[in-house]
C-alpha positions as CSV (number, residue, x, y, z in Angstrom):
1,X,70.8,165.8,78.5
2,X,69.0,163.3,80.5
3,X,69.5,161.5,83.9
4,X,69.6,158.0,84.0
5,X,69.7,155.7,87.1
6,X,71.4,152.2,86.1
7,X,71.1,149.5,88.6
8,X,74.1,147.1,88.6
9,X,76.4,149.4,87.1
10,X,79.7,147.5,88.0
11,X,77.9,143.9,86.2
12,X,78.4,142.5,83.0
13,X,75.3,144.7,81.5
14,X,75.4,147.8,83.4
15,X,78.8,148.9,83.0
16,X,78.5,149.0,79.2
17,X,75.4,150.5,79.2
18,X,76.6,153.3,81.8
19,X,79.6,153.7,79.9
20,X,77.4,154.0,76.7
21,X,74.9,156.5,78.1
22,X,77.2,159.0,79.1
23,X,79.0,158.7,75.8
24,X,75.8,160.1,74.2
25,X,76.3,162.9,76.7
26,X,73.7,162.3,79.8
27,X,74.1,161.9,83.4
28,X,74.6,158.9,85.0
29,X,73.4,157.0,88.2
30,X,75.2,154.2,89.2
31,X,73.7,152.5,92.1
32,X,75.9,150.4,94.2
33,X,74.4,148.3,97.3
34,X,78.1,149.2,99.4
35,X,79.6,152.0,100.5
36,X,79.6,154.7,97.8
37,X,82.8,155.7,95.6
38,X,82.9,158.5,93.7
39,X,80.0,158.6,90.8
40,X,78.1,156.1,92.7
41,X,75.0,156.2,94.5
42,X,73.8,153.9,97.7
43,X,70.6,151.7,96.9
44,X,70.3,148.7,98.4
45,X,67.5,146.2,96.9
46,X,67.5,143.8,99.7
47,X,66.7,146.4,102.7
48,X,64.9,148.8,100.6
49,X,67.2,151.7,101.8
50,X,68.3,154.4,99.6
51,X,65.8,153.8,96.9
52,X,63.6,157.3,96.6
53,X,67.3,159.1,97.1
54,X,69.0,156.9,94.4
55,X,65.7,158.3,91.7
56,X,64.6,161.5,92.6
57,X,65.0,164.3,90.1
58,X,66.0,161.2,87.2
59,X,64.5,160.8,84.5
60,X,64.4,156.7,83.6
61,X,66.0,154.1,85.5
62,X,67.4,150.6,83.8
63,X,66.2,147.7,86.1
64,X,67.6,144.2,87.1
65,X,67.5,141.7,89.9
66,X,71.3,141.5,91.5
67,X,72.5,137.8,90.8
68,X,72.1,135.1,93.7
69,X,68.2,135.8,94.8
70,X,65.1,134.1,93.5
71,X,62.7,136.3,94.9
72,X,63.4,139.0,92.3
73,X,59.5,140.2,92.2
74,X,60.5,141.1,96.2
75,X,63.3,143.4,95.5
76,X,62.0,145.4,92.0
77,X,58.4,146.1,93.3
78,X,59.4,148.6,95.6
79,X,62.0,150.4,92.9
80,X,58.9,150.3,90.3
81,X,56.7,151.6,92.9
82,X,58.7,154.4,94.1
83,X,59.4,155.3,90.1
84,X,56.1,156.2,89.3
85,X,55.6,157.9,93.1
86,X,58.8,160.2,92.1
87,X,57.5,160.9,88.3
88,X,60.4,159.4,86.2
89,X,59.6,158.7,82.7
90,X,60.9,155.4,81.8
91,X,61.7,152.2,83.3
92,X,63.6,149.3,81.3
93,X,63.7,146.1,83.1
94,X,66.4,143.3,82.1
95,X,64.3,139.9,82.7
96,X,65.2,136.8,80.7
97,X,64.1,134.8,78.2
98,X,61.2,132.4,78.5
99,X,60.1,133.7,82.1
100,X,56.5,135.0,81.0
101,X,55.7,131.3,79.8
102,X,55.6,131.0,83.9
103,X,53.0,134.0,85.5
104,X,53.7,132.6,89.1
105,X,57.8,132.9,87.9
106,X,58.9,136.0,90.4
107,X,60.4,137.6,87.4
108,X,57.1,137.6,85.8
109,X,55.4,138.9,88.5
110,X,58.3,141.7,88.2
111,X,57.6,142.3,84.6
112,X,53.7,142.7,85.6
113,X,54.3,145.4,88.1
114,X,56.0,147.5,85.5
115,X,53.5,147.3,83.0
116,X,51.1,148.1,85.7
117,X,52.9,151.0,87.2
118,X,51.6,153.5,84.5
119,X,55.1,154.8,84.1
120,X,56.1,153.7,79.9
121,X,58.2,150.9,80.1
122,X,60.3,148.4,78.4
123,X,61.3,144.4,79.1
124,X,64.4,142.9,77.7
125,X,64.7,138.9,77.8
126,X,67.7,138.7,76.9
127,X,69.0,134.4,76.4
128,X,72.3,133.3,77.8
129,X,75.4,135.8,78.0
130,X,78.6,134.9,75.9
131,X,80.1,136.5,78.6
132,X,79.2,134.0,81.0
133,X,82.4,131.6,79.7
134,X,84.8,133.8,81.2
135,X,82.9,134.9,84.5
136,X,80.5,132.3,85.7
137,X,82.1,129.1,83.7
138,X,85.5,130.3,84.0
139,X,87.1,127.7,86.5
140,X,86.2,124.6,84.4
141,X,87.6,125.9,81.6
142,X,90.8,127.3,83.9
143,X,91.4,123.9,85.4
144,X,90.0,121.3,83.6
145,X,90.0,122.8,80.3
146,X,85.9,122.3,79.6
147,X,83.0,123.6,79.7
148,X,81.1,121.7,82.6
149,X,77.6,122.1,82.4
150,X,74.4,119.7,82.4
151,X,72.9,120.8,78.6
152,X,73.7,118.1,76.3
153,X,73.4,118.6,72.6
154,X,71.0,121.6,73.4
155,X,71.3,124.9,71.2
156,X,71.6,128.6,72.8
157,X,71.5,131.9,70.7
158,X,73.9,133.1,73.3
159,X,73.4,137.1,73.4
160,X,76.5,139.8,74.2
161,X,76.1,141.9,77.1
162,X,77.3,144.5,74.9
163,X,74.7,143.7,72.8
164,X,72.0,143.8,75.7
165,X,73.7,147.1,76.5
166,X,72.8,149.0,73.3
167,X,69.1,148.0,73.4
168,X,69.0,149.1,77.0
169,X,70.7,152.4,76.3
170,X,68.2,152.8,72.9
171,X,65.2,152.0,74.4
172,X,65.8,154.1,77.5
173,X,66.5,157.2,75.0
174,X,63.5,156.4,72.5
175,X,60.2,156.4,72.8
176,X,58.8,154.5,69.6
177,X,59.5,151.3,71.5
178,X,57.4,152.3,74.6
179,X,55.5,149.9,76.0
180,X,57.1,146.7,74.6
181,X,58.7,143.3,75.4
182,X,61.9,142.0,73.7
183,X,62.6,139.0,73.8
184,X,66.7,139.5,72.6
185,X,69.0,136.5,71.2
186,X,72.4,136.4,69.0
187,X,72.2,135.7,65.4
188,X,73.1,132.0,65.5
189,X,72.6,128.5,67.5
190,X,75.1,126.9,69.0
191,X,75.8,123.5,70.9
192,X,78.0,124.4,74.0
193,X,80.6,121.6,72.1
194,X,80.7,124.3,69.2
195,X,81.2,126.6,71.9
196,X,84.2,125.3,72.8
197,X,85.4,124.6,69.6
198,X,85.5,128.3,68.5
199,X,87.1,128.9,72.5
200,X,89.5,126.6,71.2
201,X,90.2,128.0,68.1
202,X,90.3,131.7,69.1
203,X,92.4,131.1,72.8
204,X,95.2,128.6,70.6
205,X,94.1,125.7,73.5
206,X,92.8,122.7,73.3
207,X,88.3,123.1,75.4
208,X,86.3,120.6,75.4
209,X,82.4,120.3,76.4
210,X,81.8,117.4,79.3
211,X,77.6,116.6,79.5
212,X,77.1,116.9,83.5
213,X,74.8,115.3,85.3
214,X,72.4,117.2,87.6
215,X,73.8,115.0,90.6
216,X,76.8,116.0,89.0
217,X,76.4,119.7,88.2
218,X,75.1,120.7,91.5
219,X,78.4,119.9,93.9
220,X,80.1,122.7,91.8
221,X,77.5,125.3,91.9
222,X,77.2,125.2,95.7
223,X,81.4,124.8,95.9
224,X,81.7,128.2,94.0
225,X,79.5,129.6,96.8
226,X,76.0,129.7,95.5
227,X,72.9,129.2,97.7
228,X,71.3,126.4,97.7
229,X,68.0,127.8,96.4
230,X,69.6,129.8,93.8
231,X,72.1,126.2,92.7
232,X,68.5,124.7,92.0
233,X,66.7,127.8,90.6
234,X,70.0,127.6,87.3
235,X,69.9,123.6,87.5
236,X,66.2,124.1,86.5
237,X,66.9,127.3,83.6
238,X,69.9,125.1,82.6
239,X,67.4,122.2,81.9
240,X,65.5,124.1,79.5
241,X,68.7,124.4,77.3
242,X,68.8,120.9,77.4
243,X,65.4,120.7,76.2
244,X,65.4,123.0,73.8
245,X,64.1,125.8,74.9
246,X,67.0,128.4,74.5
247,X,67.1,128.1,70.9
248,X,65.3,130.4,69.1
249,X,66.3,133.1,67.5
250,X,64.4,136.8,67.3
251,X,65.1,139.8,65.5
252,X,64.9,142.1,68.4
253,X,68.5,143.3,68.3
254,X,68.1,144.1,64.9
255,X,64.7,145.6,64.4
256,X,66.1,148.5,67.5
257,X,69.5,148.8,66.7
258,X,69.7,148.5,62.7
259,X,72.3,146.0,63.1
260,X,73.1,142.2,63.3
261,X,74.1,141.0,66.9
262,X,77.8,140.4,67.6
263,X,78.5,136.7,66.5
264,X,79.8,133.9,69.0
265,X,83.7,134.5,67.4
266,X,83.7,138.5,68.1
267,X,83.3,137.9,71.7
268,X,85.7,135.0,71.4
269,X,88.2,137.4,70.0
270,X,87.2,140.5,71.9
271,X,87.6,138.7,75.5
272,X,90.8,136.5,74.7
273,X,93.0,138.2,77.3
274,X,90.4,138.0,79.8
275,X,90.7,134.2,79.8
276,X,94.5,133.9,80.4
277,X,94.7,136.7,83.3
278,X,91.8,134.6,84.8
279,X,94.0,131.6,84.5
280,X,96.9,132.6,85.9
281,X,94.9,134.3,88.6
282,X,93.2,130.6,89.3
């Protein structure tokens, strides 16, 4: 049995990959940036405090920058540093897709302390969650019935968290995958019109995709609360879908986990309920 320190263990990503990890019978970390609760540990990214406590005595972390901060470079260096200080034996970073086309992007600069640090490693890219139409997307499709975003006809191998989740928890267990940069996508392309066609199909409503503008787009990000820096930082990543950027597809999930990714109507089906609790909660 191994210990295993998983930052972000209440998010999308972390709470599978927690969950999955201790089902193969190790110990689990999870770090939480409050108060602890049972089970949980106190590391807090921002202020640096808690972090040689949170890793001492495990033996490999899984990495990500918490939601809402550009300067992600900022916050990991210190947990990267302190990781090879303590001795742990792996890191695995979640980064995303496209970022080491950019060596000045702070996520790069991120994945370049790790592979620095000496301490075997592992990068995941993963593209666009699925998952992100019934968190981060939710409302539009609550009250206005679409998906309201600024990517025209642009294609995205949107990615499963639980999908993300098994690579993370496979390449922090294995070690023929050391040293490596993944790059991790679903199995097909879609529009975010074919998106909500499949929504449609799968929730028995009637979701439609509305083309924003940027001017249009960026009222709504900062209404749902998000910094201002952070509202242009996704106005910029959601351009690149737009461009075209976003849609390629790898064979990274397959080649680690000897299986296709989960397909665009399994999540659909797997997370109806969660879009008519969210409703009625709206």
């Amino acid at each position: 049995m191994s210990t295993f320190v998983v930052l972000g263990a209440s998010g999308t990503v972390g709470r599978e990959l927690a969950q999955g990890l201790e089902a193969a019978g190790h110990e689990v970390r999870r770090t939480t940036s409050r108060t602890p609760a049972a089970g949980q540990v106190h590391l807090d990214l921002v202020s640096g405090r808690g972090i040689d406590e949170a890793l001492r005595g495990a033996d490999g972390a899984f990495l990500l920058a918490p939601p809402g901060f550009t300067n992600q470079d900022v916050l990991l260096t210190p947990v990267i540093d302190a990781a090879r200080r303590l001795g742990l034996g792996k890191l695995v970073l979640m980064s995303a897709m496209g970022v080491d086309a950019n060596p000045e992007a702070p996520l790069r600069k991120a994945e370049l302390a790790l592979e620095a640090s000496g301490v075997a490693w592992n990068v995941m890219r993963p593209n666009w969650f699925m998952q992100n139409f019934h968190t981060y997307w939710l409302h539009g499709i609550a009250t206005q019935q679409a998906i309201l975003l600024p990517v025209g006809e642009g294609r995205t191998s949107f990615i499963d968290a639980r999908d993300i989740a098994d690579v993370a928890a496979a390449l922090l267990q294995r070690s023929e995958f050391n040293n490596r940069a993944f790059d991790l996508t679903g199995g097909e392309s879609l529009t975010h019109a074919e998106v909500a066609a499949v929504l449609s199909r799968e929730l028995g409503q009637t979701i439609r995709f509305e083309d924003l503008t940027v001017d249009e787009a960026r009222p709504l990000l900062l209404g749902a609360g998000l910094p201002a820096d952070y509202a242009e930082f996704l106005l910029v990543i959601l351009s690149y879908i737009k461009a075209g950027y976003s849609e390629r597809i790898t064979d990274a999930v397959p080649s680690i986990l000897g299986r296709e990714p989960r397909r665009f109507t399994e999540y659909a089906r797997d997370y109806r309920e969660a879009y008519p609790k969210a409703v009625s909660a709206l």
